[in-house]
Structure formats: structure tokens, C-alpha cells
DSSP file (Angstrom, degrees, kcal/mol; ACC not computed):
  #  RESIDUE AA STRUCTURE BP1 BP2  ACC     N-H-->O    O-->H-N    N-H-->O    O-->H-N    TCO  KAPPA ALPHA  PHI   PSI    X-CA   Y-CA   Z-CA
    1    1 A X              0   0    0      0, 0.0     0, 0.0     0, 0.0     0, 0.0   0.000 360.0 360.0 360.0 130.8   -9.0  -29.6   -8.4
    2    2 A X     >  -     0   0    0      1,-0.1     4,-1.5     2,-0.0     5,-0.1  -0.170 360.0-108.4 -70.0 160.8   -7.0  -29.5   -5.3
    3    3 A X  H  > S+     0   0    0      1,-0.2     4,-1.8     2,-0.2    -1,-0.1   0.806 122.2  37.3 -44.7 -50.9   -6.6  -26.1   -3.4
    4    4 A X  H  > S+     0   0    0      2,-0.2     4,-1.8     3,-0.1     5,-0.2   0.789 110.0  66.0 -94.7 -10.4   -2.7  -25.6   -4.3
    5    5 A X  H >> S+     0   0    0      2,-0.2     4,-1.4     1,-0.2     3,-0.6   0.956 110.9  39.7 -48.2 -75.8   -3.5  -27.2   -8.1
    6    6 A X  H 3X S+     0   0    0     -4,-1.5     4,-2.4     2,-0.2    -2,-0.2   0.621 113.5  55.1 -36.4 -37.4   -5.4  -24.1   -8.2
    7    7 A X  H 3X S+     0   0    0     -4,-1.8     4,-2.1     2,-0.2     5,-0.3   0.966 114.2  43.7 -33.8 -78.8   -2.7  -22.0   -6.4
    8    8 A X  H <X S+     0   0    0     -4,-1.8     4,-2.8    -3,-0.6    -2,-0.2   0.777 102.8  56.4 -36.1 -49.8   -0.7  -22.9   -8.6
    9    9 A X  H >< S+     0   0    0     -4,-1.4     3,-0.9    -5,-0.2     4,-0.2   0.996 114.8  47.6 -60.6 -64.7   -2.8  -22.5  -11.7
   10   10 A X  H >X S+     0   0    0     -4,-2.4     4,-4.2     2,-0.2     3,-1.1   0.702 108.9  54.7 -17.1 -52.5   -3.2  -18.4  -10.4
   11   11 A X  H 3X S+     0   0    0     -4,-2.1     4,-1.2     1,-0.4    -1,-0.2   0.729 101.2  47.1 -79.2 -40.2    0.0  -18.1   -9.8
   12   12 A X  H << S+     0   0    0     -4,-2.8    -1,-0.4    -3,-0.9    -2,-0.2   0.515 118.4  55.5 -82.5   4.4    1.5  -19.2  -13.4
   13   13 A X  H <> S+     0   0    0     -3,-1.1     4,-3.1    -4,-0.2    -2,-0.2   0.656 103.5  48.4 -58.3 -57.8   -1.6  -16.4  -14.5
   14   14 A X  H  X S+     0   0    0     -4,-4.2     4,-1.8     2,-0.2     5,-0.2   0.838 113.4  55.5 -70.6 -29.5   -0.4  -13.6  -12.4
   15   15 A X  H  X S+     0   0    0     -4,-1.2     4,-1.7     2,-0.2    -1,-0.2   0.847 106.1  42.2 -78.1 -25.1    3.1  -14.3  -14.0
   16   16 A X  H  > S+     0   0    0     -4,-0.2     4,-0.6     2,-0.2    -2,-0.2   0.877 116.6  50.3 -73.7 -57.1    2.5  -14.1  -17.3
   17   17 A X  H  X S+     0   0    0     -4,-3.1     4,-0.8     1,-0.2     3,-0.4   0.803 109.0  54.8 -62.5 -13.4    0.4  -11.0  -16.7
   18   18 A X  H >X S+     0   0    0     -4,-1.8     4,-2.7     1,-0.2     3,-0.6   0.896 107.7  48.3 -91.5 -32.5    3.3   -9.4  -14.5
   19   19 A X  H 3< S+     0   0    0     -4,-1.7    -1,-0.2     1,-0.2    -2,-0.2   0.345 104.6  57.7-107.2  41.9    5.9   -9.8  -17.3
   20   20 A X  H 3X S+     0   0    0     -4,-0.6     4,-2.2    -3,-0.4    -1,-0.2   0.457 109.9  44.2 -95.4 -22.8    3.8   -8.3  -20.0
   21   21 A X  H <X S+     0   0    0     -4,-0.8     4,-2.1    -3,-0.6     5,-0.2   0.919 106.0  63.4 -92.7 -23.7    3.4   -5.2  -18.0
   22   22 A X  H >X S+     0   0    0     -4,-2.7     3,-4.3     2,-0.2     4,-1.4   0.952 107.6  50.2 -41.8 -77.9    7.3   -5.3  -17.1
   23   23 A X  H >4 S+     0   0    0      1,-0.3     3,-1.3    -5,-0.2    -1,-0.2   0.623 105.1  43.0   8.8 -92.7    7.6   -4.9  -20.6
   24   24 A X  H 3< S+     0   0    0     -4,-2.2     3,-0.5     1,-0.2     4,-0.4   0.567 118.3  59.0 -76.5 -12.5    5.5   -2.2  -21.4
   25   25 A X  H << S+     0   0    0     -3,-4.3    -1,-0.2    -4,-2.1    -2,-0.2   0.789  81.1  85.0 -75.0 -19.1    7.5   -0.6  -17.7
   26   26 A X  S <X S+     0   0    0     -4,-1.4     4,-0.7    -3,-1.3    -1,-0.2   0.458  84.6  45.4 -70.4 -10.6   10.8   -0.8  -18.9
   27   27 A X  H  > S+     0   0    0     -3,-0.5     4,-2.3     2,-0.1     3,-0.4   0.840 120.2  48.4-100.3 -42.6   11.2    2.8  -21.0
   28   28 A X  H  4 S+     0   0    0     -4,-0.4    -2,-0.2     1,-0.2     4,-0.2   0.467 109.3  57.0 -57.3   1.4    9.3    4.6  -17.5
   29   29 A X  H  4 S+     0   0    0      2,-0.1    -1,-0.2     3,-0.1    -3,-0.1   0.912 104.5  41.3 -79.1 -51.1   11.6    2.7  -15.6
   30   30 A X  H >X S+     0   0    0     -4,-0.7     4,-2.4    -3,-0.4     3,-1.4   0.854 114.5  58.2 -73.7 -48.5   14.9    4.0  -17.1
   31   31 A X  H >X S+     0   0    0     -4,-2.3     4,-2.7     1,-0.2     3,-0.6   0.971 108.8  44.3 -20.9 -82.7   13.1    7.7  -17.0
   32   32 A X  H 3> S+     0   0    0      1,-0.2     4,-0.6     2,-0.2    -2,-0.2   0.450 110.8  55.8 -73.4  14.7   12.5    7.5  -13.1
   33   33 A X  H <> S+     0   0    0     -3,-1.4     4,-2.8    -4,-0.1     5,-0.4   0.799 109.2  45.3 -70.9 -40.6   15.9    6.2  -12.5
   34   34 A X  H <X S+     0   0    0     -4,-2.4     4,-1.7    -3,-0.6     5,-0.4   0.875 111.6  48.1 -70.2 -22.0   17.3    8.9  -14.1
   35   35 A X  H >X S+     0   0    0     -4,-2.7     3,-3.7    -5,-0.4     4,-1.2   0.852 114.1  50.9 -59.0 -78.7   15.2   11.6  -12.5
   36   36 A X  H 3X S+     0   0    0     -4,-0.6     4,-2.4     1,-0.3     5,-0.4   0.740 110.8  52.3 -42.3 -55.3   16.0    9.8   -9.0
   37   37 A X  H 3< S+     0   0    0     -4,-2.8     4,-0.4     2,-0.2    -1,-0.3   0.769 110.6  41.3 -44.2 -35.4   19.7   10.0   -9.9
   38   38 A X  H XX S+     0   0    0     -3,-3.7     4,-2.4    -4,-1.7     3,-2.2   0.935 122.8  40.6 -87.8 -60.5   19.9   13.5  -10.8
   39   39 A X  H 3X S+     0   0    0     -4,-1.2     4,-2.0    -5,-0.4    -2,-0.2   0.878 113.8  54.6 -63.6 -42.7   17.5   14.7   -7.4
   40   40 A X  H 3X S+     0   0    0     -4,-2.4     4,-1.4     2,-0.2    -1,-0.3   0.824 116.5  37.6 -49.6 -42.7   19.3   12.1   -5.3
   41   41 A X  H <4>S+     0   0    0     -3,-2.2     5,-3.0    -4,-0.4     6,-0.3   0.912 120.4  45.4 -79.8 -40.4   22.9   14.0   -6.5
   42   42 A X  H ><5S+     0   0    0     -4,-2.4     3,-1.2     3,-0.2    -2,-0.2   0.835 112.2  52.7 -77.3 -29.4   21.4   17.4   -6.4
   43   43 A X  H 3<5S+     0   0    0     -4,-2.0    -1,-0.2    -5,-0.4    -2,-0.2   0.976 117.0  35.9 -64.1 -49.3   19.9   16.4   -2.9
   44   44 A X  T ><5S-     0   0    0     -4,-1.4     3,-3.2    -5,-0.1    -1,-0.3  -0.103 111.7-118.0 -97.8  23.5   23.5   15.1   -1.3
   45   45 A X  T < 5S-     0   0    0     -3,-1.2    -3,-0.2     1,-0.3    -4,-0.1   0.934  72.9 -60.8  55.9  26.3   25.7   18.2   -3.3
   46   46 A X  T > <S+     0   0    0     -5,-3.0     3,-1.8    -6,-0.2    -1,-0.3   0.599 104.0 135.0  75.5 -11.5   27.2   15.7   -4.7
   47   47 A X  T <  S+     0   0    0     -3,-3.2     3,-0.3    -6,-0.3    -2,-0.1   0.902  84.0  38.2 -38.2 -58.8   28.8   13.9   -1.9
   48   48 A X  T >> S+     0   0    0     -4,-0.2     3,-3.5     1,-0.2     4,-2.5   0.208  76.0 135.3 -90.7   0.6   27.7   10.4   -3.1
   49   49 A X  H <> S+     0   0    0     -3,-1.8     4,-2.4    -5,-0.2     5,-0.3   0.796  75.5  41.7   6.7 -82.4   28.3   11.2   -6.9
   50   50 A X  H 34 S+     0   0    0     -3,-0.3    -1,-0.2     1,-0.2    -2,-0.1   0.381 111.1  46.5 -71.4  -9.0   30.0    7.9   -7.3
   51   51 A X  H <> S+     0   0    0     -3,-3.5     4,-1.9     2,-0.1    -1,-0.2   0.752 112.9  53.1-109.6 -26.8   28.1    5.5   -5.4
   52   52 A X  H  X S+     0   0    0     -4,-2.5     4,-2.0     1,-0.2     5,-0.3   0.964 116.2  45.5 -53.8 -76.6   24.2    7.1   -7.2
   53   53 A X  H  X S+     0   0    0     -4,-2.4     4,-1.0    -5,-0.3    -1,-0.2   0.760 112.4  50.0 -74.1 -18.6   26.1    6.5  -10.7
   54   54 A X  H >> S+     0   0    0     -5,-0.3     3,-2.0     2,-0.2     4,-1.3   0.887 120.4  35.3 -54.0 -74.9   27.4    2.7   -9.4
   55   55 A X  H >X S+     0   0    0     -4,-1.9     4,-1.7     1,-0.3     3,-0.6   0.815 116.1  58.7 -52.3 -33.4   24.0    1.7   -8.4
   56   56 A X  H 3X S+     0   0    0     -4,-2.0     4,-1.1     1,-0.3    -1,-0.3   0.884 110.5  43.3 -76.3 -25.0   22.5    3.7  -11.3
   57   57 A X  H <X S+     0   0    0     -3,-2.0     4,-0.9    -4,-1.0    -1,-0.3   0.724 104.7  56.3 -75.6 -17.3   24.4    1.7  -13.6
   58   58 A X  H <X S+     0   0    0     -4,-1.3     4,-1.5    -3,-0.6    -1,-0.2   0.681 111.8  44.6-101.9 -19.1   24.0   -1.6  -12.4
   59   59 A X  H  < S+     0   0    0     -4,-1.7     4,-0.2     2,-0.2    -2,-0.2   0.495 112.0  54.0 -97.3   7.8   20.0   -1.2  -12.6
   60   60 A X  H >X S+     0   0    0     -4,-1.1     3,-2.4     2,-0.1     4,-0.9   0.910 110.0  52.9 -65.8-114.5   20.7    0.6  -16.5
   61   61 A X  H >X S+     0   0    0     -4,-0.9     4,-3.7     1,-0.3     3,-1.1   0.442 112.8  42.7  25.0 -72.2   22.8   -3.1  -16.9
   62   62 A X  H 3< S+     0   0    0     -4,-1.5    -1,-0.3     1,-0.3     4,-0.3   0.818 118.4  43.1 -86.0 -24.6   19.6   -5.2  -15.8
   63   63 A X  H <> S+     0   0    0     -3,-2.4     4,-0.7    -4,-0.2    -1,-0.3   0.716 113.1  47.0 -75.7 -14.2   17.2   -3.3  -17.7
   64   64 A X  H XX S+     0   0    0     -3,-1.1     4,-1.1    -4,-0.9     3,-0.9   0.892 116.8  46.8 -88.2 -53.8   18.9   -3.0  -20.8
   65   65 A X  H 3< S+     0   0    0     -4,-3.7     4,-0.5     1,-0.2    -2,-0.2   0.497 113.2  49.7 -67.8  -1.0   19.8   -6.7  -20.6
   66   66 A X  H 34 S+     0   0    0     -4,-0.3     4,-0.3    -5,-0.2    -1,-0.2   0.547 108.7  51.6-108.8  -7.7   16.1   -7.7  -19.7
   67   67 A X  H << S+     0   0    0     -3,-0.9    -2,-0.2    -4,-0.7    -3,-0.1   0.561 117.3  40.8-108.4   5.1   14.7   -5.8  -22.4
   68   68 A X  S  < S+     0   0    0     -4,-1.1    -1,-0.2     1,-0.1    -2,-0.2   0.986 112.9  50.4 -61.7 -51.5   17.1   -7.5  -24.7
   69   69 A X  S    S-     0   0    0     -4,-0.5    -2,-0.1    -5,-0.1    -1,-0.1   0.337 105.5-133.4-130.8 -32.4   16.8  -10.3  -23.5
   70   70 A X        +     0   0    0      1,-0.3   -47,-0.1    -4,-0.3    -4,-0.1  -0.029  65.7 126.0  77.2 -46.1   12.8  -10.3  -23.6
   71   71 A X        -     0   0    0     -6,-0.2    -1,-0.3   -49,-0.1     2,-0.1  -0.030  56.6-136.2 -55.3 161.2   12.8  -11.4  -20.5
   72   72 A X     >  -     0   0    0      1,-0.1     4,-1.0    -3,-0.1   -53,-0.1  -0.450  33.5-100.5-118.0-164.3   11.0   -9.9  -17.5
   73   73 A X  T >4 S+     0   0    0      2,-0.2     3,-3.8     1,-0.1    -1,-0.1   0.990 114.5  62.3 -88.1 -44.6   12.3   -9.5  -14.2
   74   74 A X  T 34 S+     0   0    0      1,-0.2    -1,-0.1   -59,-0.1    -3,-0.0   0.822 106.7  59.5 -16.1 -73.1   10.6  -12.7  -12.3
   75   75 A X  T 34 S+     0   0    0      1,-0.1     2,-0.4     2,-0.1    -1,-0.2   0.581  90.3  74.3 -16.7 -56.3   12.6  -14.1  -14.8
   76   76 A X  S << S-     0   0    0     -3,-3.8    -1,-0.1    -4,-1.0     3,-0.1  -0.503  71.2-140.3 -78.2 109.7   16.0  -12.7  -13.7
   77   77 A X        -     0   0    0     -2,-0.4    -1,-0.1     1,-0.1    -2,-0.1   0.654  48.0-149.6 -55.6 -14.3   17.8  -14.3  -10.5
   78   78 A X    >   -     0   0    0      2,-0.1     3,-1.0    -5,-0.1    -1,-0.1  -0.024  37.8 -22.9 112.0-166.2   18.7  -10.7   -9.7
   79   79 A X  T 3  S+     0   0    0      1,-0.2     4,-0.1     2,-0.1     6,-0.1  -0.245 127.9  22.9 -40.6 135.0   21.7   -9.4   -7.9
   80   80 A X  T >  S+     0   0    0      1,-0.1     3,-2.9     2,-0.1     5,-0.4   0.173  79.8 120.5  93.8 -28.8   23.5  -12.1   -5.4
   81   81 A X  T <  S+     0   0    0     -3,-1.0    -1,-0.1     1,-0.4    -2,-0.1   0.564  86.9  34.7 -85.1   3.8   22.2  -15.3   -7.1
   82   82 A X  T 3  S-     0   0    0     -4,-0.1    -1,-0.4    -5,-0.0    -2,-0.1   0.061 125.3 -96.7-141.7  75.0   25.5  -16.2   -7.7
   83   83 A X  S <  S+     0   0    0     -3,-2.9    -2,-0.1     1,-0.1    -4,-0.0   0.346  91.4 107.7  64.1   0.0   27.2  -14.9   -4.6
   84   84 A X        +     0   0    0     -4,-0.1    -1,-0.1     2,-0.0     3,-0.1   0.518  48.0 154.6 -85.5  10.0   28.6  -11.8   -5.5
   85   85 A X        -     0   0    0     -5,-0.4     2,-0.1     1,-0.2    -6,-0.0   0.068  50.6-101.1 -38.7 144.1   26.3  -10.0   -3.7
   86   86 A X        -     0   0    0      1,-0.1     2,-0.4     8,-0.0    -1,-0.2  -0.416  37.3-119.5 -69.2 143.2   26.8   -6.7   -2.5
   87   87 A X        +     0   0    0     -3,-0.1     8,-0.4    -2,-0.1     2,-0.2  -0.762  39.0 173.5 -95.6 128.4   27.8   -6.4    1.2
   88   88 A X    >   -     0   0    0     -2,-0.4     3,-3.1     6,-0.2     6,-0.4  -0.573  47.0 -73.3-127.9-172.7   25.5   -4.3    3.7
   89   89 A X  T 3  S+     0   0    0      1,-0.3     8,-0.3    -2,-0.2     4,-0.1   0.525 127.8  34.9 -36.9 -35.9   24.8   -3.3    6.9
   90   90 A X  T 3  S+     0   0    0      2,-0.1     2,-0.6     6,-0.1    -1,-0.3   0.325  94.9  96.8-107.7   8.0   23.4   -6.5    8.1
   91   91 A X  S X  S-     0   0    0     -3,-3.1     3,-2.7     4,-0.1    -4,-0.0  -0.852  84.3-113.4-101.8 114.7   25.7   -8.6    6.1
   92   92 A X  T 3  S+     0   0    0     -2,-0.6     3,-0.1     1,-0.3    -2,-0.1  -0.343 106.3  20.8 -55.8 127.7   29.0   -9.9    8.3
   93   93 A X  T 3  S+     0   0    0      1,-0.4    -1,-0.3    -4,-0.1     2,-0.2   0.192 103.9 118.1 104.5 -25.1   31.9   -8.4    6.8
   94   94 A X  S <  S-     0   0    0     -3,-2.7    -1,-0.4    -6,-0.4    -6,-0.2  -0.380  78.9 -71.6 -88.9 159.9   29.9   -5.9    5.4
   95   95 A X        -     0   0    0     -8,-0.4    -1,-0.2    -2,-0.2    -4,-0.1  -0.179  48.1-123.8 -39.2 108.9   30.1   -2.1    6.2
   96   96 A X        -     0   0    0      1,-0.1     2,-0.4    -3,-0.1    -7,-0.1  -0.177  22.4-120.3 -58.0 147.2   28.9   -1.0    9.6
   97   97 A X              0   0    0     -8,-0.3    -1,-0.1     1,-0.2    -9,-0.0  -0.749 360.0 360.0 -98.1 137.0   26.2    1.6    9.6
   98   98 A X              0   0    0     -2,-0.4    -1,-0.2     0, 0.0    -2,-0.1   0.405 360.0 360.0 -72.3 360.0   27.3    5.0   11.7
């Protein structure tokens, strides 16, 4: 058995073992977003209200659809995969950072 047969072999191992503990992560996820959402609001006064509860919703979305779903996040092509990505700091076109 070749070096990357064996690579390989690991590799479909470590994936199977990562999305059984996604699994069992998924009700502690949705907790410590919502803690971070409320100290992240309480941190900024509220300034950014509206952009916490976008972003909190859109990782509520992918976990509520992956644990539907069964699937684990390896699974999930994430944000972006099919060009709708959100635009950032480094992105041309995207918002400059002050």
C-alpha cells in the first residue's frame, strides 16, 4: 500500500469520525451562538444589532438544515459555493475597512 492509498484511507477515517461528533455538537453549537450573540450586542450597545442577528441567522439556517438534513458540515459546500458569497474587506467591490 502506497503512501497516499494510505493518506487517503486516514483521511476517509478522520471524516466519518468528524461528522459523528458534528452531530453530537450541533445543540452546543446553537447555545454558544446564542450566548456570543447576546455578549457581542451587549458588548457594541447595540450598534451592530442588525448585522449580529444577520450573521446569527444565517449560521441558525446551516445548522438547522444540517441537522435535518443529517448531514455534517464537511458535507456542506458552505457559504459562497455558488457565488453568492458575501463581500469583505479583501474582496474587490467589497467594503473597505476604516
Amino acid at each position: 500500500m502506497s503512501f497516499l492509498d494510505k493518506a487517503k484511507e486516514l483521511a476517509g477515517q478522520a471524516k466519518g469520525k468528524a461528522g459523528e461528533l458534528a452531530e453530537k455538537a450541533g445543540p452546543s453549537a446553537a447555545k454558544g451562538l446564542d450566548a456570543a450573540k447576546s455578549n457581542l450586542d451587549k458588548a457594541t450597545g447595540g450598534k451592530y444589532h442588525d448585522q449580529i442577528e444577520s450573521v446569527s441567522g444565517k449560521v441558525e439556517g446551516v445548522l438547522k438544515r444540517n441537522s435535518s438534513n443529517g448531514d455534517s458540515a464537511e458535507d456542506d459546500p458552505g457559504p459562497g459555493s455558488n457565488g453568492s458569497r458575501d463581500k469583505g474587506p479583501d474582496d474587490p467591490g467589497g467594503p473597505k475597512p476604516r
